[in-house]
C-alpha positions in Angstrom: -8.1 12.6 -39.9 -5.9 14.3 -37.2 -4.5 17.6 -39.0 -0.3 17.8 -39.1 1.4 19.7 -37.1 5.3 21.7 -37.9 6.8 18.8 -35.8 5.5 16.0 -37.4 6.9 17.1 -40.6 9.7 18.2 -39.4 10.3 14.4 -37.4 8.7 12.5 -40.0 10.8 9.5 -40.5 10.9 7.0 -44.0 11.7 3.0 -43.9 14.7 2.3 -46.4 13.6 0.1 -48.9 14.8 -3.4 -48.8 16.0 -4.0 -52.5 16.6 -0.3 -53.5 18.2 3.0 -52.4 15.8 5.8 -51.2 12.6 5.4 -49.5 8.7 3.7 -50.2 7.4 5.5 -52.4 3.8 4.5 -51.4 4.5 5.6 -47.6 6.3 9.5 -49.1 3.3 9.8 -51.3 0.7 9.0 -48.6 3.1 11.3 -46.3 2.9 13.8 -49.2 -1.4 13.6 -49.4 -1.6 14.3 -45.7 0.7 17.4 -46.2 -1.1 18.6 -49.1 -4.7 18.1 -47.2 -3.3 19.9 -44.0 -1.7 23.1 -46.1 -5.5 23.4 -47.5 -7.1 23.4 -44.9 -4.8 25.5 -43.4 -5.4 27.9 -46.4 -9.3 27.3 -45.6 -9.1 28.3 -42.5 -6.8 31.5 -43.3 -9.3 33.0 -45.8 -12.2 32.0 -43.8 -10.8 34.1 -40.5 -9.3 37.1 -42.8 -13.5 37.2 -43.9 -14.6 37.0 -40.6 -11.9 39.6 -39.1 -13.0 42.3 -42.3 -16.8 41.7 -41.1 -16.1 41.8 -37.9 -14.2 45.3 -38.2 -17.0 46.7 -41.0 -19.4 45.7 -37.7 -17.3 47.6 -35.2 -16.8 50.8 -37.4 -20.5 50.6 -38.1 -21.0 50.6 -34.2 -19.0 53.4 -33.3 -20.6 55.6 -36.1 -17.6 56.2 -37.8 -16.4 54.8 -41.5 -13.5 52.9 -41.0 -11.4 52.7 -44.0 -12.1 48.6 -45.2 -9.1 47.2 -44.4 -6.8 46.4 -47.6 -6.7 42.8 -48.8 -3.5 41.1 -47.3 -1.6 39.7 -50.2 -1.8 36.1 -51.0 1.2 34.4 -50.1 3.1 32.8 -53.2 2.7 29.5 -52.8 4.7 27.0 -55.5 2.3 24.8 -57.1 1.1 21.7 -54.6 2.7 18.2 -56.3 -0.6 16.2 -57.7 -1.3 13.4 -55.3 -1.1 9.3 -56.8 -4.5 8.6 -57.0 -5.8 7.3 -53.6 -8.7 5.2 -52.2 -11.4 7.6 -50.9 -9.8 10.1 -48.6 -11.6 11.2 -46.1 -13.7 14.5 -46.3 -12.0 17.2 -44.4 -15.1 18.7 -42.2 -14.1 19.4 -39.3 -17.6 21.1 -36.9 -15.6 21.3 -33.6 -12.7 23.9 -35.5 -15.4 25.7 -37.2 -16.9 26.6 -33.8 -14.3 27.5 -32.3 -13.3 29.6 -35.3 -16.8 31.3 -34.8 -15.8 31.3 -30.9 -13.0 33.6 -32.2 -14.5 35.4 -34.2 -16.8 36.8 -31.5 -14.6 37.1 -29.4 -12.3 39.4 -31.2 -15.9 41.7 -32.1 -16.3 41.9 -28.4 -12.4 43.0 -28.1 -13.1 45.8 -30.8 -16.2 47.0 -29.4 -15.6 47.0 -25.8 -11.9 49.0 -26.7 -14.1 51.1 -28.8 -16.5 51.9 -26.3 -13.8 52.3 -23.9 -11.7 54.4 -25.8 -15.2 56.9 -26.7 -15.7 57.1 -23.1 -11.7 58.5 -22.4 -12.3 60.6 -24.9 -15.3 62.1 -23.8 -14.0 62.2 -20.0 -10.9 63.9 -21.5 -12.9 66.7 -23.7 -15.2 67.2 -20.2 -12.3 67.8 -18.3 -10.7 70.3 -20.4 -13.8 72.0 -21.2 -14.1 72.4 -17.4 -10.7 73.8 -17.2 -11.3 76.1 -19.7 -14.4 77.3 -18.2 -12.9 77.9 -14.6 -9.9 79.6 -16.4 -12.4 82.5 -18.3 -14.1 82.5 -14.9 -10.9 83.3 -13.1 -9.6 85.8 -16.5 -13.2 87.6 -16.4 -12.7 87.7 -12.4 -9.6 89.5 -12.3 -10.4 91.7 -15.1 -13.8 93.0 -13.2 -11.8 93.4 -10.6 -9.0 95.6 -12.0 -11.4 97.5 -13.7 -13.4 97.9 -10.7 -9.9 99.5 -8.8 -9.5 101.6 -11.8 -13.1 103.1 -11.8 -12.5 103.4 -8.0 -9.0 105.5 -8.4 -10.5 107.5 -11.5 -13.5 108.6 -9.4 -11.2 109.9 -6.5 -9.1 111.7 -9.0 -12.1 113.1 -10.4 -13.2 114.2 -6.8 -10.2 115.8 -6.3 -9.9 117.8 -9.3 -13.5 119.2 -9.0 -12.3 119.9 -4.8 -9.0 121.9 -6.7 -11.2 123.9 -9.4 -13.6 125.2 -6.2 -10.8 126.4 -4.9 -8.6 127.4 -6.6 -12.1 129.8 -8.7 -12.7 130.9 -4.8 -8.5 132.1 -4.5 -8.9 133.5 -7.8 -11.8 135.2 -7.3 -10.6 136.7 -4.1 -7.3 137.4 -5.3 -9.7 139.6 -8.6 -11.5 140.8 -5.6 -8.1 142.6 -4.1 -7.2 143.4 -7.1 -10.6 145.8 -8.4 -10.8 146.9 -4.5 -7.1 148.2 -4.7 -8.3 149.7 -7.9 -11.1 151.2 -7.1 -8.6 152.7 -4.0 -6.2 154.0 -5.9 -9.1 156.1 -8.6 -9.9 157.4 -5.7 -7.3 159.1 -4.1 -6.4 160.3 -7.3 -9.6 162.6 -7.5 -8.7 164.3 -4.1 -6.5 168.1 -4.8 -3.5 167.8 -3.4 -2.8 169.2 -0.2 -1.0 172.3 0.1 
């Protein structure tokens, strides 16, 4: 049995009865069974893809070593209570091998999706945390660069100043000592003159 689709309920047509208003009832109930088998399997196949989608992401979470929160439960739609069919002759089962396999199809396919975006998405984030730790690297390099070299032109300007002021104390101890020198030798001139008798 072919499943509905939105236009064929939405084109679905009734035969006027002959000796009545309204429609056949036998042909709106039968109309009515095939809606009501459709909307089931419908909901069948809705709860059996919302299991298949929570696996799926438990298996993808569980492949990229991280929990994933399970993903919440998505509410039940309210649904108003189906009308009882009349009682029919045998329906036919609803089983349906080709849909399930290409629900499975889907499945998989959406796993693959998740993984390969997951394994995607771990490699940009690796590539991104190598390229900044690179850049980080290079910048200390360049920082502890120019430091050693400032401190290498400091060290170099300290030492000359250091040269200089041991060049100043030598002489400016050889002026002073010269200059005491002049001093004890003009002295010692002077004592001695004194100790001569005046000339008469």
């Amino acid at each position: 049995m072919a499943l509905l689709t939105a236009d064929d309920v939405l084109n679905k047509k009734f035969q006027p009865t002959k000796f009545r208003e309204g429609y056949d009832q036998d042909e709106v109930d039968d109309f009515l069974d095939e809606v009501v088998n459709t909307l089931r399997v419908v909901a069948a196949e809705n709860e059996e893809l919302k299991a298949k989608l929570a696996a799926a992401e438990a298996r993808v979470a569980q492949l990229g070593g991280g929990e994933a929160p399970a993903p919440a439960p998505a509410p039940e739609p309210a649904r108003a209570p189906a009308p009882e069919p009349e009682p029919v002759a045998a329906a036919e089962p609803v089983s349906e091998p080709q849909s399930a396999a290409s629900m499975l199809a889907l499945a998989q396919k959406v796993h693959d999706e998740y993984v390969n975006n997951g394994k995607a998405e771990a490699e940009r984030i690796v590539g991104e945390a190598r390229t900044s730790a690179e850049q980080t690297v290079r910048e200390a390099e360049d920082q502890k660069n120019r430091t050693l070299g400032q401190l290498e032109q400091e060290r170099a300007l300290l030492e000359r100043k250091i040269d200089e002021l041991r060049v100043f104390e030598r002489d400016y101890r050889t002026r002073l000592k010269s200059y005491l020198e002049g001093l004890l030798n003009d002295v010692e001139g002077r004592g001695s003159n004194a100790s001569l008798p005046p000339v008469r």
